[in-house]
C-alpha positions in Angstrom: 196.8 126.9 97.5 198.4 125.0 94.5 196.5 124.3 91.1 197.9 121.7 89.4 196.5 122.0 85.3 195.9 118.4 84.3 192.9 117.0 82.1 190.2 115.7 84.5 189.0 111.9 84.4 185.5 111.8 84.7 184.5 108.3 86.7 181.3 106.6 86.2 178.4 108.7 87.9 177.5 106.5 91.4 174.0 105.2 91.4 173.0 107.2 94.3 173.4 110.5 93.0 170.9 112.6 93.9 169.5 114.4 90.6 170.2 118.2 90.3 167.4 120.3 91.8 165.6 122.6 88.9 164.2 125.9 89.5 160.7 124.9 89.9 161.8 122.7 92.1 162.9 125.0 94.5 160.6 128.4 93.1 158.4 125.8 95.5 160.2 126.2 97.8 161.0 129.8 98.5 157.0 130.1 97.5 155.8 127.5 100.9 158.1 129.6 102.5 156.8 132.8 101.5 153.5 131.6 102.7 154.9 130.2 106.3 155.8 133.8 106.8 152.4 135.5 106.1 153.9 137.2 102.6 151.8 137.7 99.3 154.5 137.1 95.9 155.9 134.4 93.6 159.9 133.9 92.9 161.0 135.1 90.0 163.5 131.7 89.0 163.3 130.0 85.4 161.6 127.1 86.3 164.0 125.1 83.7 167.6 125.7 85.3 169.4 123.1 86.9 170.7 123.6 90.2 173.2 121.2 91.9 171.5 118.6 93.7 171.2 119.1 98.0 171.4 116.1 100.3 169.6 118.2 103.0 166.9 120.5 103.5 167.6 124.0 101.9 167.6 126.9 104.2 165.5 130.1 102.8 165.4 133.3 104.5 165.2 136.9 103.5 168.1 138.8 102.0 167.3 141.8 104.4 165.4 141.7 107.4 162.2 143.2 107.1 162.0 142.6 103.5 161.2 139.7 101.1 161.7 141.0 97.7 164.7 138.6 97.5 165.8 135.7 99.8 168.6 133.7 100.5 168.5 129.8 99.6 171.6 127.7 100.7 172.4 124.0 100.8 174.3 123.4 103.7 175.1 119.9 102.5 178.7 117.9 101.8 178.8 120.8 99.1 177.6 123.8 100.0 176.2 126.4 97.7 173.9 129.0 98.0 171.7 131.5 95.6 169.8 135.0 95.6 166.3 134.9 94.4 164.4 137.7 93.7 160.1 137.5 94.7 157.6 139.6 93.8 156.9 140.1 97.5 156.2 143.8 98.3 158.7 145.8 99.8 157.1 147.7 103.2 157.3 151.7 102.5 160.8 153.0 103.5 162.3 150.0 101.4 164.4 151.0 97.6 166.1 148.2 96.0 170.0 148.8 95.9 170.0 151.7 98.5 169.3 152.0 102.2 166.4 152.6 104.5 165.3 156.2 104.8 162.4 157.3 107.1 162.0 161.1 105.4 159.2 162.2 103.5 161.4 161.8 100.0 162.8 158.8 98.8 166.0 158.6 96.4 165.7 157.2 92.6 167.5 156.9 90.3 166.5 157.5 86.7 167.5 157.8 83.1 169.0 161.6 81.8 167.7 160.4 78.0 165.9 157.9 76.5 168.0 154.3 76.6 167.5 151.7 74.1 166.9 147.9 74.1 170.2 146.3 74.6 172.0 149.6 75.2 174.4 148.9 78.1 174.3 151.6 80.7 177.2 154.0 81.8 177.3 156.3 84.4 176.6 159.2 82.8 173.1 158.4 81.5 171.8 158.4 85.1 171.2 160.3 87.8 169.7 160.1 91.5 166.4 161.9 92.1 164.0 162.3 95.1 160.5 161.7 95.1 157.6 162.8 97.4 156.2 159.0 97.1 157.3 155.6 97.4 157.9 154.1 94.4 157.2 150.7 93.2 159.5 147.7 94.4 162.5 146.9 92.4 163.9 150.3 92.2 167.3 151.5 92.9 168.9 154.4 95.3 172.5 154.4 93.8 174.0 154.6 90.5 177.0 152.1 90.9 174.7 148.4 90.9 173.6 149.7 87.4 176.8 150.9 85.5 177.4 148.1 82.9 173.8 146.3 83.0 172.1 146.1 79.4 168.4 147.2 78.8 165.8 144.5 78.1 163.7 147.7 77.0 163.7 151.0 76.1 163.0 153.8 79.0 162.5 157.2 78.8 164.5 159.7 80.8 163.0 161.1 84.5 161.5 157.0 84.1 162.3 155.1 87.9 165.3 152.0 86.3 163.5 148.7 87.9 165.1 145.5 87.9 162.8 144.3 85.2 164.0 146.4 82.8 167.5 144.7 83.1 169.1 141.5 81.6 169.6 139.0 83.6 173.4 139.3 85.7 174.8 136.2 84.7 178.0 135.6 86.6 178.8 133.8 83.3 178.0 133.9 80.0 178.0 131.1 76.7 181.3 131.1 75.2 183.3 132.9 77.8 186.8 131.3 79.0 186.6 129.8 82.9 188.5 128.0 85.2 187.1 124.6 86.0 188.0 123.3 89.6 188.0 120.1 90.5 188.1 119.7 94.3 188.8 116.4 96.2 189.8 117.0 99.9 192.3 119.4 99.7 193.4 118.6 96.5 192.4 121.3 93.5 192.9 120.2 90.3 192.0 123.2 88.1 192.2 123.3 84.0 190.9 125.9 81.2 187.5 125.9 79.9 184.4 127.6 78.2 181.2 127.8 79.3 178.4 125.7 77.7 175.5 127.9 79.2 175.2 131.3 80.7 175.3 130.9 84.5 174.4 133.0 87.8 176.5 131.9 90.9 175.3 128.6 92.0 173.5 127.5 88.5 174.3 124.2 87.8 175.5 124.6 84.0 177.7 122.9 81.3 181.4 123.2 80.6 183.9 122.2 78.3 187.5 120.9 79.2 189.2 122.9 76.6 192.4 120.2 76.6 190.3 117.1 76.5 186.8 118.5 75.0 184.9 116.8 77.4 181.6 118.3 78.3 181.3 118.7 82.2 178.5 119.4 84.3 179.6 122.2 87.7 178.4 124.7 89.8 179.4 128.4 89.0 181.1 130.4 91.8 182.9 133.4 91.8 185.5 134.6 89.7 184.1 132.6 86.8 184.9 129.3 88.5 182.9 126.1 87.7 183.6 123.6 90.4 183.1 120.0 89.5 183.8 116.9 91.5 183.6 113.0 90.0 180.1 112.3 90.9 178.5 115.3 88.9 179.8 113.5 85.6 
């Protein structure tokens, strides 16, 4: 595919545009959803992002089958997009977050080797994998490798089961860093550098700015630090 780097020209924003979807907005959602299918939890979204908008109904379902301690919500509109949202749903005995099922009598953990700080950023070598007799609580992790490079929203103690909760957020892209904004229009790409306006998980709707023009541009993050935009987002 060809990128051509030009400085996008944002046209007027068509009346019709349906307004981006916030994370209350679809926290609903994923909760009515929860309900339909006889679960007990709450999503864990800030109710404030912006999402982009969806011309159809969303699609929710759970990540893995069997379990809904995080789900899968996609818009299969004119353009597509989907996210990960974690619930506080219970995961059924057997379950570890990050790992795979086990039916034995132990299940595996990993924990800290030392105490880890606030906003220390993990490495391998402070953690190790452990079994225990029972079940531990949901959000845990089996493997070492999901948690090499996360940062600590807390301190923990060593031999302490690493939950979720005691990570920062895993934004796909952060305030200030450099991305490539893609403007797509049939099968033409237009692509240019930018920065990003806002941290970002995949699918976020967030700000950007054109670094050659300094406009400020409203797209969806992807992967590989992309922001896709089209002309009726700005």
């Amino acid at each position: 595919m060809t990128f051509i780097f030009v400085m996008l020209l944002g046209g007027p924003v068509q009346a019709d545009q349906p307004a981006p979807l916030t994370g209350a907005e679809i926290a609903a959602r994923v909760r009515a959803t929860l309900i339909e299918n006889g679960q007990e939890g709450v999503p864990i979204l800030a109710e404030q992002r912006r999402y982009y908008p969806c011309e159809v109904d969303l699609t929710i379902g759970p990540r893995r089958e069997g379990r809904w301690d995080a789900v899968d919500v996609a818009c299969p509109g004119q353009v597509p997009w989907s996210i990960v949202v974690r619930t506080s749903a219970e995961v059924p005995a057997g379950f570890s977050f990050g790992g795979r099922e086990t039916s034995s009598e132990t299940t595996s953990v990993v924990v800290f080797t030392r105490t880890v700080r606030r906003d220390e950023v993990i490495t391998a070598d402070k953690l190790e994998v452990i079994e225990m007799v029972r079940t531990p609580a949901s959000g845990t992790f089996a493997e070492i490798a999901p948690l090499v490079g996360r940062r600590m929203v807390q301190t923990l103690g060593a031999g302490v089961p690493v939950r979720e909760r005691h990570l920062e957020m895993e934004w796909a892209v952060r305030e200030g860093e450099p991305v490539v904004i893609e403007s797509v229009s049939g099968e033409m790409v237009i692509s240019m550098a930018g920065i990003a306006l806002e941290d970002g998980q995949i699918g976020d709707f967030i700000e950007v700015q054109n670094l050659r023009s300094r406009k400020t541009l409203n797209g969806i993050v992807g992967d590989g630090k992309k922001i896709v935009v089209s002309p009726n987002m700005n």
